[in-house]
C-alpha beads as a LAMMPS data file, in Angstrom:
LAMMPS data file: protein, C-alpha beads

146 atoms
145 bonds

1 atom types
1 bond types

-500.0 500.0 xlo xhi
-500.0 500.0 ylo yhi
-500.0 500.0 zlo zhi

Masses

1 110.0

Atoms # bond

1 1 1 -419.296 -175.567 83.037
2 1 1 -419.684 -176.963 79.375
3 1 1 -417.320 -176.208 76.627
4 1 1 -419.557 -175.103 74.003
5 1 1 -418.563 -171.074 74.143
6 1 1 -419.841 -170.377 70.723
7 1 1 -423.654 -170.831 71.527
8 1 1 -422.884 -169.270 75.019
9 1 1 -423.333 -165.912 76.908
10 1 1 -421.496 -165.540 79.815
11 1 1 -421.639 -162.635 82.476
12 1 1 -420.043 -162.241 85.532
13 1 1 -419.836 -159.944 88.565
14 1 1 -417.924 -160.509 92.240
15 1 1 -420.390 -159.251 94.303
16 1 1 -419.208 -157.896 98.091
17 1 1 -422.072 -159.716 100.113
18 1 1 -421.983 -163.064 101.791
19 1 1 -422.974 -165.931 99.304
20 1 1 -425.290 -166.572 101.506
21 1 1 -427.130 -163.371 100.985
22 1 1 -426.519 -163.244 97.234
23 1 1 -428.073 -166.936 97.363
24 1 1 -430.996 -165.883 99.423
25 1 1 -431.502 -162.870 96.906
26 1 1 -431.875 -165.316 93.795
27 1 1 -434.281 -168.241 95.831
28 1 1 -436.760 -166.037 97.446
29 1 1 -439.046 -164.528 95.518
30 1 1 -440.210 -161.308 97.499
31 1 1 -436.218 -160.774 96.965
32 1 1 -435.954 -161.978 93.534
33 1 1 -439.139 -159.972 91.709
34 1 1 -437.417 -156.998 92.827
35 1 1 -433.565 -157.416 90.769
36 1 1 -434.779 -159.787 88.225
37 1 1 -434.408 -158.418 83.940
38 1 1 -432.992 -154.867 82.978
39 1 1 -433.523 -151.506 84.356
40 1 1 -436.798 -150.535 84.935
41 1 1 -438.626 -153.803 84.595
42 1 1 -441.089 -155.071 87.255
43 1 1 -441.927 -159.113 87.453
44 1 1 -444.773 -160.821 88.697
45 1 1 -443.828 -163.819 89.806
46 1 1 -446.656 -166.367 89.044
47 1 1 -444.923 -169.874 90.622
48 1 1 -441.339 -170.368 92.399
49 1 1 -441.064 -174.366 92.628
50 1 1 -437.054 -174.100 93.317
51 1 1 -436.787 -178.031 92.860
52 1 1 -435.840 -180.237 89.840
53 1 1 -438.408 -180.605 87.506
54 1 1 -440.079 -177.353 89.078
55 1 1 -441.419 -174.680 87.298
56 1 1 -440.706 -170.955 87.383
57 1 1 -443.619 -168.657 85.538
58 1 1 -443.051 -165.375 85.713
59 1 1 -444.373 -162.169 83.934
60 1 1 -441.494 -159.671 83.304
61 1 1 -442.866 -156.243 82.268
62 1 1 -441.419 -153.650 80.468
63 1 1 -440.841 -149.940 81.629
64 1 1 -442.921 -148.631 78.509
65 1 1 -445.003 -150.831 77.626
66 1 1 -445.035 -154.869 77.078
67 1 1 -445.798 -157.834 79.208
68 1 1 -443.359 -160.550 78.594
69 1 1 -444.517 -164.201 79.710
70 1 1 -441.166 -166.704 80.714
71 1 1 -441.799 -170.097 81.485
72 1 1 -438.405 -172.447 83.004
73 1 1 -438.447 -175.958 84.019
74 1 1 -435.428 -176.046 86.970
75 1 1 -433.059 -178.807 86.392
76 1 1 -430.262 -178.593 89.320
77 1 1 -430.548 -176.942 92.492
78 1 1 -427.215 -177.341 94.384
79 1 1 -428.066 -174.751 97.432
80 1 1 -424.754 -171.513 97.486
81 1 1 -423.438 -173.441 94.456
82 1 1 -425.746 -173.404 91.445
83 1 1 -429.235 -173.369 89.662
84 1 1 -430.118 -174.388 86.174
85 1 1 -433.194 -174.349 84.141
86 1 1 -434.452 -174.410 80.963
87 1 1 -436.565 -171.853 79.690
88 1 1 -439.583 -173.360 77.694
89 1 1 -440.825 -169.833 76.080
90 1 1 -438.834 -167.515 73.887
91 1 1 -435.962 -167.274 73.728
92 1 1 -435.074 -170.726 74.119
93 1 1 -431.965 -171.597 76.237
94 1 1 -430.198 -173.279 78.948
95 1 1 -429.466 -171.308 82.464
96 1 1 -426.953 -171.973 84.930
97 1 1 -426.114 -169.379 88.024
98 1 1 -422.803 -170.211 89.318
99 1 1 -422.242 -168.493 92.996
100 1 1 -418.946 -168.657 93.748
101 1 1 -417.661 -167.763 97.718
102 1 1 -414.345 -165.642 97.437
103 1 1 -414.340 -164.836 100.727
104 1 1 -416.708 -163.651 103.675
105 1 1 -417.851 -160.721 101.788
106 1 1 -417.654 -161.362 98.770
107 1 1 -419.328 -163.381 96.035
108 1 1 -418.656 -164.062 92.289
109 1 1 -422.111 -164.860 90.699
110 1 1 -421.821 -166.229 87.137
111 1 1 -424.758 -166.643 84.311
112 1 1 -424.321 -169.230 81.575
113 1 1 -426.693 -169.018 78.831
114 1 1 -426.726 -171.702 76.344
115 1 1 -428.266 -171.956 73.040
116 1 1 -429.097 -174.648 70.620
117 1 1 -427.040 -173.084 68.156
118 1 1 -424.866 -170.052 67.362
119 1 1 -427.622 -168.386 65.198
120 1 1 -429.679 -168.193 67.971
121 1 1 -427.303 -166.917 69.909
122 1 1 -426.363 -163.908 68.145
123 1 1 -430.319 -162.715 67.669
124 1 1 -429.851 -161.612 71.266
125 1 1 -426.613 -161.241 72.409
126 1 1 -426.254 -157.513 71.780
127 1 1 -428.926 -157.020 73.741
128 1 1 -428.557 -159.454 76.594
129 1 1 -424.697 -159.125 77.290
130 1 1 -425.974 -155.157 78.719
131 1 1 -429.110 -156.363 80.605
132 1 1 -427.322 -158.945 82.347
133 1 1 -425.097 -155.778 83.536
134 1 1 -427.837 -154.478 84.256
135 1 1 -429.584 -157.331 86.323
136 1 1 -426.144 -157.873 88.696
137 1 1 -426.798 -153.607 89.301
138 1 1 -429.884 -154.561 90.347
139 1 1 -428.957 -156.967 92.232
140 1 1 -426.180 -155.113 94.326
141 1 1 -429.220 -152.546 94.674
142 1 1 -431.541 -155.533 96.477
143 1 1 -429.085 -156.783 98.509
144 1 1 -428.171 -153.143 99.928
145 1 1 -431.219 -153.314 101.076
146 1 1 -431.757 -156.730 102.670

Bonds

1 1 1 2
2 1 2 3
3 1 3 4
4 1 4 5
5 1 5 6
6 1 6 7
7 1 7 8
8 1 8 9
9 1 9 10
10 1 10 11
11 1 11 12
12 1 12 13
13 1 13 14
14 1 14 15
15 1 15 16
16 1 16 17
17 1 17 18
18 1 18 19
19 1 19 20
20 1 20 21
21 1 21 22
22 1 22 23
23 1 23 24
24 1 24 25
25 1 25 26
26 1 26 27
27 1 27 28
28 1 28 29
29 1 29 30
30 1 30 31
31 1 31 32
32 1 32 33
33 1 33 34
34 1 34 35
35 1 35 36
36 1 36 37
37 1 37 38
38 1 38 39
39 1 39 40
40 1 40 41
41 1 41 42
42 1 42 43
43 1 43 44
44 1 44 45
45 1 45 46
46 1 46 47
47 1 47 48
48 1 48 49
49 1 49 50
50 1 50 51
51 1 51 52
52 1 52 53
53 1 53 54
54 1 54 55
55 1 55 56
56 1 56 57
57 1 57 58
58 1 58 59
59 1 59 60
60 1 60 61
61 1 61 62
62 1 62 63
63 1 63 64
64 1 64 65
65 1 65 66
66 1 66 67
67 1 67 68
68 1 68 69
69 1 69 70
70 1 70 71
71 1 71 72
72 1 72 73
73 1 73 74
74 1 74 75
75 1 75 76
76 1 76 77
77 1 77 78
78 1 78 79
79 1 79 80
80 1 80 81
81 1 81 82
82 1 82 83
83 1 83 84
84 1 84 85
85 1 85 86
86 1 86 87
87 1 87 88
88 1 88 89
89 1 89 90
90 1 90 91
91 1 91 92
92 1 92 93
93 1 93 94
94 1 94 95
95 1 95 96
96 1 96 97
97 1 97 98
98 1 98 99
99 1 99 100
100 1 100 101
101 1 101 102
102 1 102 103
103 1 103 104
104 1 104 105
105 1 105 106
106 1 106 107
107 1 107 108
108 1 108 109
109 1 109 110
110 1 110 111
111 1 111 112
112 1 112 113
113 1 113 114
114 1 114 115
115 1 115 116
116 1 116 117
117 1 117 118
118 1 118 119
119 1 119 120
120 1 120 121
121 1 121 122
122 1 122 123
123 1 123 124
124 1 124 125
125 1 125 126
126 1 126 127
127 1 127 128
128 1 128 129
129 1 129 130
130 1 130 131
131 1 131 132
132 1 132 133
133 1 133 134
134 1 134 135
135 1 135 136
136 1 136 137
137 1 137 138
138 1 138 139
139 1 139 140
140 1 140 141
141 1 141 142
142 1 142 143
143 1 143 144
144 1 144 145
145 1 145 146
């Protein structure tokens, strides 16, 4: 991980599944469209290219009302370890998922989000610190059922 905290988020859960099933969770996307964003969001996942230089296009929409377009470019895919990307619509950031084995059932999964500067940073912290609290509950949820 970099050292530049103060244009980072960070969020973390242990999660008591097999890395292997948390991994699985994140790279398939019949899996993923169902934990990815906050509560009560749906995704449509337009293209899943989980390969450097790949692109992830996905339409994230919103319990009320709201379709929200993301576009990533994947930089590093180092299978049960980690993913990066970089998203290429708003907001503009770097991602890295850490997975982490700490034992046979149980997994820390780590996001690092990091922005070109702090300002940017703080127009969404507030509101993405929660969500991403809210995206590892998901999460748990999915992989209860897989």
């Amino acid at each position: 991980m970099n050292s530049n905290t103060e244009r980072e988020i960070y969020s973390s859960r242990v999660i008591k599944h097999s890395i292997e099933k948390v991994y699985e969770a994140f790279v398939n996307p019949q899996h993923l469209k169902n934990w990815w964003g906050p509560e009560g969001f749906t995704n449509t996942i337009h293209e899943f290219d989980l390969k450097p230089e790949g692109k992830w296009i996905l339409t994230m929409h919103g319990p009320d009302k709201g379709n929200y377009k993301n576009e990533s470019i994947f930089k590093i895919i180092q299978p049960h370890q980690l993913i990066s990307w970089t998203r290429v619509s708003q907001p503009f950031f770097d991602m890295e998922i850490h997975f982490k084995k700490l034992s046979d059932l149980a997994t820390e999964i780590t996001f690092l989000m990091t922005f070109k500067t702090l300002e940017e940073r703080e127009k969404i912290r507030k509101f993405v610190e929660p969500k991403n609290e809210e995206n590892f509950d998901r999460l748990e949820n999915e992989l209860s059922k897989m």
